[in-house]
DSSP file (Angstrom, degrees, kcal/mol; ACC not computed):
  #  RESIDUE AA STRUCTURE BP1 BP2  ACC     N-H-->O    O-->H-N    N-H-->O    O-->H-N    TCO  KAPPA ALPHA  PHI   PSI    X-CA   Y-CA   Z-CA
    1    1 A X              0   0    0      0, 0.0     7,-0.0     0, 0.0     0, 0.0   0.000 360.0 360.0 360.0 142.4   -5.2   -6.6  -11.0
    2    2 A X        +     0   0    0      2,-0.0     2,-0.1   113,-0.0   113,-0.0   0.882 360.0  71.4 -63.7 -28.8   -5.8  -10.2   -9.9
    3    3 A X        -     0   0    0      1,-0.1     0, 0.0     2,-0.0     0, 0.0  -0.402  56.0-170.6 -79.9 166.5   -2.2  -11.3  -11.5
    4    4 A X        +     0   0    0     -2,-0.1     2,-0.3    32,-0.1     5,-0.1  -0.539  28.6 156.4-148.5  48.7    1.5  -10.3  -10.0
    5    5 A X    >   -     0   0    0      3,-0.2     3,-2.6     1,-0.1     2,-0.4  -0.671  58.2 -78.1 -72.5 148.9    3.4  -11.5  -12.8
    6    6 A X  T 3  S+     0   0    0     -2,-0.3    -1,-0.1     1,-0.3    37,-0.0  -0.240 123.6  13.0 -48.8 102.3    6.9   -9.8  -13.0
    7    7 A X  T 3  S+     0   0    0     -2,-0.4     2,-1.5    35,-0.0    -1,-0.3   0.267  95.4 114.1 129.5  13.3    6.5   -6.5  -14.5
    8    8 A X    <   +     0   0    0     -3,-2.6     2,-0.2     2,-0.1    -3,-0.2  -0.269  56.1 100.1-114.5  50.7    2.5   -6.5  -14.0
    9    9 A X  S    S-     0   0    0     -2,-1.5     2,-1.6    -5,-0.1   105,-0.2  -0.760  77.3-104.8-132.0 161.8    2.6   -3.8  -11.5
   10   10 A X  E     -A  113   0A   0    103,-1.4   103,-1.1    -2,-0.2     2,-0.2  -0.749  41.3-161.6-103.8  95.1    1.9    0.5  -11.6
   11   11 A X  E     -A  112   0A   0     -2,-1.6     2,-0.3   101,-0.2   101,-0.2  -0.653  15.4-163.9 -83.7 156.6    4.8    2.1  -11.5
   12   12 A X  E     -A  111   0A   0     99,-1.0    99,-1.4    -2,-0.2     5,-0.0  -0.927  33.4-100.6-134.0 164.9    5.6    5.5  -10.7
   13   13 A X  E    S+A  110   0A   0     -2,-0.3    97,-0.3    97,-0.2    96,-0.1  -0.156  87.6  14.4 -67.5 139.4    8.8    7.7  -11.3
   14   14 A X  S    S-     0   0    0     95,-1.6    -2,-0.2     1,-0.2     3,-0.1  -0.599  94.8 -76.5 106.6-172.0   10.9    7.8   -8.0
   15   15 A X  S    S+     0   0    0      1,-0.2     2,-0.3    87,-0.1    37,-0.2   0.350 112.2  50.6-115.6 -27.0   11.1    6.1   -4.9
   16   16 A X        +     0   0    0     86,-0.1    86,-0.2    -3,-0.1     2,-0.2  -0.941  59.9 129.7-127.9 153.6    8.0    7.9   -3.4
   17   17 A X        -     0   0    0     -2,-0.3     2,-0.3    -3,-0.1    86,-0.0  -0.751  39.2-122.7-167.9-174.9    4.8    8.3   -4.8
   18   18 A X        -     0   0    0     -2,-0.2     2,-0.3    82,-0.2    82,-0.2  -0.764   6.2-154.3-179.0 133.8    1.2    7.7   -3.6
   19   19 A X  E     -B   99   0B   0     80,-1.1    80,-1.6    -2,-0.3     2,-0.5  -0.827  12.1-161.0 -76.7 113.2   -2.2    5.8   -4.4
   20   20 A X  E     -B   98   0B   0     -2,-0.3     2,-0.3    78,-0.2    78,-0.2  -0.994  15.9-157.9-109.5 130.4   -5.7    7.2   -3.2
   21   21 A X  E     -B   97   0B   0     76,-0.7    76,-0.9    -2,-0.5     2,-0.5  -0.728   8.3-145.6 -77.0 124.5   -8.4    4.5   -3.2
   22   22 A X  E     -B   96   0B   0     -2,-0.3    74,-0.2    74,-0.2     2,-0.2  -0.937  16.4-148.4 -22.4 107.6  -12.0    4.8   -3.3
   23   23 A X  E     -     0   0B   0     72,-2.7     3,-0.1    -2,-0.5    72,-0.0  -0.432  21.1-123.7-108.8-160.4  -13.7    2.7   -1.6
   24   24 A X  E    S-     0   0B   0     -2,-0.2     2,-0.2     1,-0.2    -1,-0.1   0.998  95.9  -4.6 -67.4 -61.9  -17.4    1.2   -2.3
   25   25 A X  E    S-     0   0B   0     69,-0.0     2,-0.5    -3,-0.0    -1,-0.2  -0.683  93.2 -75.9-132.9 164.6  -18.6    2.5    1.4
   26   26 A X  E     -     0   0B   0     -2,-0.2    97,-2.5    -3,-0.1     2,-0.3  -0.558  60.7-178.7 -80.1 117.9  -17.3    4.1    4.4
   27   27 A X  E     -BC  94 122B   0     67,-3.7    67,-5.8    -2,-0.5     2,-0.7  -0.892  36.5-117.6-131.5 152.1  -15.2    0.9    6.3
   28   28 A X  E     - C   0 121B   0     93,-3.5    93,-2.8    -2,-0.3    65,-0.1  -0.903  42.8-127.5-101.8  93.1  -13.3    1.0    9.7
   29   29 A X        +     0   0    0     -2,-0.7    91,-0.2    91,-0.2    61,-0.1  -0.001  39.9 170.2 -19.7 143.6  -10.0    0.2    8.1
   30   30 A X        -     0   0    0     89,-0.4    56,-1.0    54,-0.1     2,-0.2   0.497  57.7  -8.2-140.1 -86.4   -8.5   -2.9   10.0
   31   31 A X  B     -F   85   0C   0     54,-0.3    88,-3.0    -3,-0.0    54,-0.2  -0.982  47.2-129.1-164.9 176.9   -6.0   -3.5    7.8
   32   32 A X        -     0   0    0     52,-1.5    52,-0.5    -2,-0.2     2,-0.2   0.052  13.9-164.7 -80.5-164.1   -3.6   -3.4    4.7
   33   33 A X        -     0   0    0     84,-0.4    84,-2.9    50,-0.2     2,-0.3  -0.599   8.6-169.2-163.1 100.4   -2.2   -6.2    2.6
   34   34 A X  E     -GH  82 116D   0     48,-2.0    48,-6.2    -2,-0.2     2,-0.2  -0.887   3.4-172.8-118.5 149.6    0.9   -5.5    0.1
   35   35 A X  E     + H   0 115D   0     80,-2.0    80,-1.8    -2,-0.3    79,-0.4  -0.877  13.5 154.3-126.9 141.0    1.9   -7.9   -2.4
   36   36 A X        -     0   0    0     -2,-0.2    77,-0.1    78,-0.2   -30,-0.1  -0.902  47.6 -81.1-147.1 169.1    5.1   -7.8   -4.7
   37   37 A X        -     0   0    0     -2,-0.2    13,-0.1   -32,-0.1   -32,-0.1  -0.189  38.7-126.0 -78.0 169.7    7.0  -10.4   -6.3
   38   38 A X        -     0   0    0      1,-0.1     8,-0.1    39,-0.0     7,-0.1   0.034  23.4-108.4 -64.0 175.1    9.3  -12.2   -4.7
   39   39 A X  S >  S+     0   0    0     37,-0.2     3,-1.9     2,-0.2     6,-0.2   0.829 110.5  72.1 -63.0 -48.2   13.0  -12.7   -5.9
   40   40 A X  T 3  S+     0   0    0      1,-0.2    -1,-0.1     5,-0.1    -3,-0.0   0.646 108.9  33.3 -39.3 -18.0   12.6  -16.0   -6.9
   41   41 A X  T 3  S+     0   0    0     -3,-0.0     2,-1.0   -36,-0.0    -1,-0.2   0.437  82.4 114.6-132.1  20.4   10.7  -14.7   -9.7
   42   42 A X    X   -     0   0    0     -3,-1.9     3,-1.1     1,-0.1    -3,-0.0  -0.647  61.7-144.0 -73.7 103.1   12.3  -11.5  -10.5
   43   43 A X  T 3  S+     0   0    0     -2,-1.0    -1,-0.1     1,-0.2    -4,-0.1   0.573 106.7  46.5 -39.0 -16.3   13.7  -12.1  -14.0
   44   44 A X  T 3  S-     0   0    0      2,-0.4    -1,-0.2    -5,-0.1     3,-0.1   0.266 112.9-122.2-128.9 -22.8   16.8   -9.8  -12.9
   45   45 A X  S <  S+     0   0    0     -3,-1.1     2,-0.3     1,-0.3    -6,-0.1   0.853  85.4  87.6  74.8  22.2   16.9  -11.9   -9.4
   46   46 A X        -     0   0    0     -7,-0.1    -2,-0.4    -8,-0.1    -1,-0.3  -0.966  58.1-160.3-140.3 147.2   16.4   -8.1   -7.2
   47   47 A X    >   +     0   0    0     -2,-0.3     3,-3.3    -3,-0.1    58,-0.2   0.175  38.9 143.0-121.8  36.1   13.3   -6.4   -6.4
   48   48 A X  T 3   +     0   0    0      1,-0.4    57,-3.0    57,-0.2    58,-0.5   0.666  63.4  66.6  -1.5 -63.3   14.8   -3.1   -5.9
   49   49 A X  T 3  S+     0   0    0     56,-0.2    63,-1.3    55,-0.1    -1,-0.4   0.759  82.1 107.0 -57.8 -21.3   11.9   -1.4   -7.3
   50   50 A X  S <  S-     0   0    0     -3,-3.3    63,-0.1    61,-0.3    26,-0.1  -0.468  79.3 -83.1 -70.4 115.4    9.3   -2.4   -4.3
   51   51 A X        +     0   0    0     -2,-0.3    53,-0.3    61,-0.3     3,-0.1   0.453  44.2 173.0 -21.7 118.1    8.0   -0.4   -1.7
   52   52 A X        +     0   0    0     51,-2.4    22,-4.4     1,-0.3     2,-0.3   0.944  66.3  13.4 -74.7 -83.7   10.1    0.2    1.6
   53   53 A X  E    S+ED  73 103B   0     50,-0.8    50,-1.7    20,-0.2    49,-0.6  -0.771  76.0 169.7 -98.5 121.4    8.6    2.9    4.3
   54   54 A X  E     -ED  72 101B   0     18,-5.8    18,-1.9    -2,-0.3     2,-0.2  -0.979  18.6-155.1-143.4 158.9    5.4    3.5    3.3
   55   55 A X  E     -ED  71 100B   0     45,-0.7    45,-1.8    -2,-0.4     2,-0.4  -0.720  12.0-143.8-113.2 155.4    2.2    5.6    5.5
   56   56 A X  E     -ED  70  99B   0     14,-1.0    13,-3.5    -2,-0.2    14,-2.1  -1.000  12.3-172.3-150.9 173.5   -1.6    5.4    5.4
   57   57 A X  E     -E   68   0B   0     41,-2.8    41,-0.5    -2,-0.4     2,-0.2  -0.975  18.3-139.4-154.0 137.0   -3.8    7.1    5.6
   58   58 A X  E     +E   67   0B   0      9,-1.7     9,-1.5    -2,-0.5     2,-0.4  -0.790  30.8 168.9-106.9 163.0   -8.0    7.6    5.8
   59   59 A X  E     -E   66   0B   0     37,-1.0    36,-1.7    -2,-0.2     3,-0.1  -0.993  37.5-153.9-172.3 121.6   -9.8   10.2    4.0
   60   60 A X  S    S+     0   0    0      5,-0.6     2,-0.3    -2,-0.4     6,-0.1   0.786  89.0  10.7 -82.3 -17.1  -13.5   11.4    3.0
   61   61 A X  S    S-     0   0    0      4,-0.5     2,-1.2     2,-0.1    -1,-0.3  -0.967  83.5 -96.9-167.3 151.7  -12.2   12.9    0.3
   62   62 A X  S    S+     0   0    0     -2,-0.3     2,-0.3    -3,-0.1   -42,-0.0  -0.323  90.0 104.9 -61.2  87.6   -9.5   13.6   -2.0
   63   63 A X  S    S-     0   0    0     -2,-1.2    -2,-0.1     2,-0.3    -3,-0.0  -0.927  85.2 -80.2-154.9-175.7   -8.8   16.8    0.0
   64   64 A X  S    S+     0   0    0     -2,-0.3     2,-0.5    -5,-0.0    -2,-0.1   0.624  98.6  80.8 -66.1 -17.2   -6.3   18.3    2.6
   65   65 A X        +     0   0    0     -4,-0.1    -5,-0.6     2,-0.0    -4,-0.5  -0.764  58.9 150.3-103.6 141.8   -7.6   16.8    5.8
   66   66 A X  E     -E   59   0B   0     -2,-0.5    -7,-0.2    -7,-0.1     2,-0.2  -0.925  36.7-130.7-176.2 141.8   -6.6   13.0    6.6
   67   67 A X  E     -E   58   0B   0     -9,-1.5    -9,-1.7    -2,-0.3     2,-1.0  -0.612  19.0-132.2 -87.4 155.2   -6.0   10.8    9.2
   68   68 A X  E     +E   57   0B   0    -11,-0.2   -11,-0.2    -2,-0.2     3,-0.1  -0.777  23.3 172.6-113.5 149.9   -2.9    8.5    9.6
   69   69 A X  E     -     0   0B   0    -13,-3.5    18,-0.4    -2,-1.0     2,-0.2   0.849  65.4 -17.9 -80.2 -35.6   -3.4    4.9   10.5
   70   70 A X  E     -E   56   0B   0    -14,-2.1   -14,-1.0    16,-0.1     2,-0.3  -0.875  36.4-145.9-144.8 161.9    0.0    3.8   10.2
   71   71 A X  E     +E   55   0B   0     -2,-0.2     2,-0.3   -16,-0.2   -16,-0.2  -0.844  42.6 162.7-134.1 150.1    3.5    4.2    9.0
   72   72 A X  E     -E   54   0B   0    -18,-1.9   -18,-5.8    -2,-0.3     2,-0.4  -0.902  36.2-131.6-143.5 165.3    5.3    0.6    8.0
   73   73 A X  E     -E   53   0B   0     -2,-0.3     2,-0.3   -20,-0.2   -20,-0.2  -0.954  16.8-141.4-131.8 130.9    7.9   -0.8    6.3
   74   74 A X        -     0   0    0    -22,-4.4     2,-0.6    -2,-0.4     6,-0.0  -0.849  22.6-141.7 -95.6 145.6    7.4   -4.1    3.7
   75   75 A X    >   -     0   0    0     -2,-0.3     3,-3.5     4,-0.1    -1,-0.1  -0.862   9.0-157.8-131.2  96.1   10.3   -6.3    4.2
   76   76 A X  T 3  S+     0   0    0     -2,-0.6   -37,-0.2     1,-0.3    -1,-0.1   0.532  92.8  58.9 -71.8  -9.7   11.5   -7.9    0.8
   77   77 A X  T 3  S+     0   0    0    -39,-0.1    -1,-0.3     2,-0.1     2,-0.2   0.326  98.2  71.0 -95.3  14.1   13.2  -10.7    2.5
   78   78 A X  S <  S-     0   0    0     -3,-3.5     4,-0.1     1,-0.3     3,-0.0  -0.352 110.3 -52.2-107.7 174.3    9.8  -11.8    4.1
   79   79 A X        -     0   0    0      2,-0.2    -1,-0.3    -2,-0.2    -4,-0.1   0.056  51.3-118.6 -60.7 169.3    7.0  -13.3    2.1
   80   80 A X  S    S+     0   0    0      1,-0.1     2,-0.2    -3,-0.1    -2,-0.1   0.959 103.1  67.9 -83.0 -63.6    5.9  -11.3   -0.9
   81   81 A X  S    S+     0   0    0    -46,-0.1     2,-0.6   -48,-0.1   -46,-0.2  -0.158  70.0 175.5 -57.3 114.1    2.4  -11.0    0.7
   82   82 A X  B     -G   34   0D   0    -48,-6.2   -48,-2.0    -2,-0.2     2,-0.1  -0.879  19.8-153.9-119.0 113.7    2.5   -8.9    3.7
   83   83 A X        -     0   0    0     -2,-0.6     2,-0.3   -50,-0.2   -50,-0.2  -0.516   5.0-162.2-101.4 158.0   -0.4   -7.5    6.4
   84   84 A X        -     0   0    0    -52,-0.5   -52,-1.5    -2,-0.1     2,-1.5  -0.974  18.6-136.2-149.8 117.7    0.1   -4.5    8.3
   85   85 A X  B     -F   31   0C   0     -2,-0.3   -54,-0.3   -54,-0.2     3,-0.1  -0.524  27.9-129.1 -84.8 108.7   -2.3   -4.5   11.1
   86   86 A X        -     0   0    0     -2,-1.5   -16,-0.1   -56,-1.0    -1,-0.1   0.225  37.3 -69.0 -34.1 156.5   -3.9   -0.6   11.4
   87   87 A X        -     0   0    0    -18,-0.4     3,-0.2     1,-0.1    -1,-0.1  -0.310  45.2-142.8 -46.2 141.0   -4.2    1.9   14.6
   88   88 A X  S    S+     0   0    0      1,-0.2     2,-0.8    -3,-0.1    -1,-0.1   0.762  88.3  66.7 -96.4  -8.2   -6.8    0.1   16.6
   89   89 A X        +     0   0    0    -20,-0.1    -1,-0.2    -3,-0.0     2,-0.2  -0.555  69.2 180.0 -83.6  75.7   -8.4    3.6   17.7
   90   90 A X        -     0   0    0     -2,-0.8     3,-0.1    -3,-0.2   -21,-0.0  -0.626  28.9-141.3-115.7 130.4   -9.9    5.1   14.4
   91   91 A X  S    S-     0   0    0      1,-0.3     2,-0.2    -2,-0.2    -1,-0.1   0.570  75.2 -54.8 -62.5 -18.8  -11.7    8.5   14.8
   92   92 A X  S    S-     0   0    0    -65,-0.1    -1,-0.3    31,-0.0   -65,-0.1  -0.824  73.9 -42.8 164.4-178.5  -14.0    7.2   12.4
   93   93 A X        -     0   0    0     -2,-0.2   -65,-0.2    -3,-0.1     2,-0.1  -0.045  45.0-165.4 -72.8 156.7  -14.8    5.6    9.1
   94   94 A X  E     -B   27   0B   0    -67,-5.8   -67,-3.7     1,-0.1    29,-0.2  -0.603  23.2-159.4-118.8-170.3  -13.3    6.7    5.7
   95   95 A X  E    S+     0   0B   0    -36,-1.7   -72,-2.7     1,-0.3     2,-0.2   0.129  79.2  65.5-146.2  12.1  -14.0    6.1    2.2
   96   96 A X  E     -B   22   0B   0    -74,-0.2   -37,-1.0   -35,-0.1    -1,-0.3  -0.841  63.2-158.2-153.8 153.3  -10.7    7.0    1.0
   97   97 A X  E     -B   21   0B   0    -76,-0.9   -76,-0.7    -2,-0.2     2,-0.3  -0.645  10.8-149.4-147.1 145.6   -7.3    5.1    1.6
   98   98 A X  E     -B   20   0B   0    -41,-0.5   -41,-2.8    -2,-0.3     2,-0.4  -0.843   6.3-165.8-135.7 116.0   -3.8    7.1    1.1
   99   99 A X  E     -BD  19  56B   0    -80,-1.6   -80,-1.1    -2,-0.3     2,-0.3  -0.990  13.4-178.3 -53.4  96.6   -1.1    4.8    0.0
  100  100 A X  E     - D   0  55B   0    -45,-1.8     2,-1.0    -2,-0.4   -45,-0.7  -0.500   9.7-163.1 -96.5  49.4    1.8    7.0    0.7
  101  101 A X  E     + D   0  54B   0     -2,-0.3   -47,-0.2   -47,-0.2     3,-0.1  -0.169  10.9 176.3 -65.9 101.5    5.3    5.4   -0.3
  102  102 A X  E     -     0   0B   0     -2,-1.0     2,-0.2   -49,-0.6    -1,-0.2   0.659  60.7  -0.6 -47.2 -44.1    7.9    7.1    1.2
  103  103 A X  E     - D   0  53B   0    -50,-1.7   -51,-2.4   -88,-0.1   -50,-0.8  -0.937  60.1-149.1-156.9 149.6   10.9    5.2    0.2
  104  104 A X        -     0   0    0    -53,-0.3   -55,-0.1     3,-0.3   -53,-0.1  -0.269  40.0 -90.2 -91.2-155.5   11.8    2.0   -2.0
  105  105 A X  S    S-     0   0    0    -57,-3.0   -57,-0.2   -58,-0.2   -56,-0.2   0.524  87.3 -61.5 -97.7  11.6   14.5   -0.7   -1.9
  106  106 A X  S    S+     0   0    0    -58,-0.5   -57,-0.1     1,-0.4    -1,-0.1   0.106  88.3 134.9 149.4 -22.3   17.2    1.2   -4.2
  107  107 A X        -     0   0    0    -59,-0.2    -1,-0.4     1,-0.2    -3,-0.3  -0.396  34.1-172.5 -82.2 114.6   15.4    1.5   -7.5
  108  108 A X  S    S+     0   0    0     -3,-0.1    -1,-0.2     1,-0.1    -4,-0.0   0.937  77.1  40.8 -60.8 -49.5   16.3    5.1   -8.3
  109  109 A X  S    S+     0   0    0    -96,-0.1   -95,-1.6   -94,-0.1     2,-0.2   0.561 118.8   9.6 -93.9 -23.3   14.4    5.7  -11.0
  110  110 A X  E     -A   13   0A   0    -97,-0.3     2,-0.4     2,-0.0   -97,-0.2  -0.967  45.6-139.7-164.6-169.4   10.9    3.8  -10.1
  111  111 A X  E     -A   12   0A   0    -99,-1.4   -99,-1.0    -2,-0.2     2,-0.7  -0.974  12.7-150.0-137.9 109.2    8.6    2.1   -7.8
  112  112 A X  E     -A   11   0A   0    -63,-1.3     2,-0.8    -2,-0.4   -61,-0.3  -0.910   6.1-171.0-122.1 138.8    6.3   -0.7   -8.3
  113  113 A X  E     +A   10   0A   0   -103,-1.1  -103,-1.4    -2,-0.7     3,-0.2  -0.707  13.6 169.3-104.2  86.1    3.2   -1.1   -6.4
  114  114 A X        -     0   0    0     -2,-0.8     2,-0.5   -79,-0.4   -78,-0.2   0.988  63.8  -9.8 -66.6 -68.7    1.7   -4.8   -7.2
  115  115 A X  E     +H   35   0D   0    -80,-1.8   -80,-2.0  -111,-0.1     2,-0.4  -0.978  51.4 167.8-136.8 129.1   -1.0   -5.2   -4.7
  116  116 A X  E     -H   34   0D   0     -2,-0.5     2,-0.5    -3,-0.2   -82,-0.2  -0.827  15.6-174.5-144.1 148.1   -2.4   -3.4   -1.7
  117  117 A X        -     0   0    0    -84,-2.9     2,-0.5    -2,-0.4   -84,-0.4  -0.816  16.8-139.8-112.1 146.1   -5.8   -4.5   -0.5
  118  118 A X        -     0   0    0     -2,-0.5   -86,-0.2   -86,-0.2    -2,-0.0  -0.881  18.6-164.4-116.3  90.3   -7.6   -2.7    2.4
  119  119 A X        +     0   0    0    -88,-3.0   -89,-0.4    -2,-0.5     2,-0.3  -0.095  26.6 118.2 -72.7-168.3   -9.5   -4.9    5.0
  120  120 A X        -     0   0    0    -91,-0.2     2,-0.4   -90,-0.1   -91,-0.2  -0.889  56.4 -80.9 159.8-178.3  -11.9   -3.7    7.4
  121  121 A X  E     -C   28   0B   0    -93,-2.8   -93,-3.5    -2,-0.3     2,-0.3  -0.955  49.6-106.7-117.3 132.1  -15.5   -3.8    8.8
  122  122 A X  E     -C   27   0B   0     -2,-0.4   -95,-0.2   -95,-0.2     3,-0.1  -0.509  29.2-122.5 -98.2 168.6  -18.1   -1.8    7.2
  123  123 A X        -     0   0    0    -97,-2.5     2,-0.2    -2,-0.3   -97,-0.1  -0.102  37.0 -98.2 -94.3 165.4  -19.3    1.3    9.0
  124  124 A X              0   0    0      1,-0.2    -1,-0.2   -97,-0.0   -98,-0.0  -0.467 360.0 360.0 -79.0 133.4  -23.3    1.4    9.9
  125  125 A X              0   0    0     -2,-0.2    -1,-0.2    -3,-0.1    -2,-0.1   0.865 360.0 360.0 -94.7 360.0  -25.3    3.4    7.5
């Protein structure tokens, strides 16, 4: 969603959880982009609930085989918008993105995922 007002996020139950993306065409992933809000506008003044350790991961298809690009951590005392620059050796192009979150910042009970945007170049058809 184009907004990141507080509470204007997909949560999922937990601290780990995980997003697979479709994308339009087969791209050489680059890199990611997570967004969540800041404290400064966290009605509760924590953002507990926001992705810690998280992996990605490319994929032709919602199936068992997948590469991983990455594993990272988003840093909730940094800017809310964050890039996370991919492996620069890719075995090839995907069409599928694995958001994997692994851990949050305390929030037992859930997660919220504001933005994560996938750059990249796309592959030749």
């Amino acid at each position: 969603q184009p907004n990141t007002r507080p509470g204007q996020c997909w949560a999922f139950q937990g601290a780990q959880g995980q997003a697979v993306t479709r994308l339009p065409q087969h791209i050489w992933p680059g890199a990611v982009t997570v967004e969540h809000i800041s404290k400064a506008v966290s009605p509760s003044g924590e953002v507990s609930s926001a992705p810690k350790d998280f992996a990605v991961f490319g994929m032709d298809e919602e199936g068992p085989e997948e590469d991983l690009l990455g594993l990272f951590a988003y840093d909730v005392e940094q800017e809310a918008v964050q890039t996370f620059h991919l492996k620069k050796q890719l075995p090839r192009a995907f069409q599928f993105i694995k958001f994997q979150v692994r851990s949050n910042w305390g929030k037992r009970e859930y997660t919220c995922l504001y933005q994560v945007q996938v750059q990249g170049i796309l592959a030749a058809q």
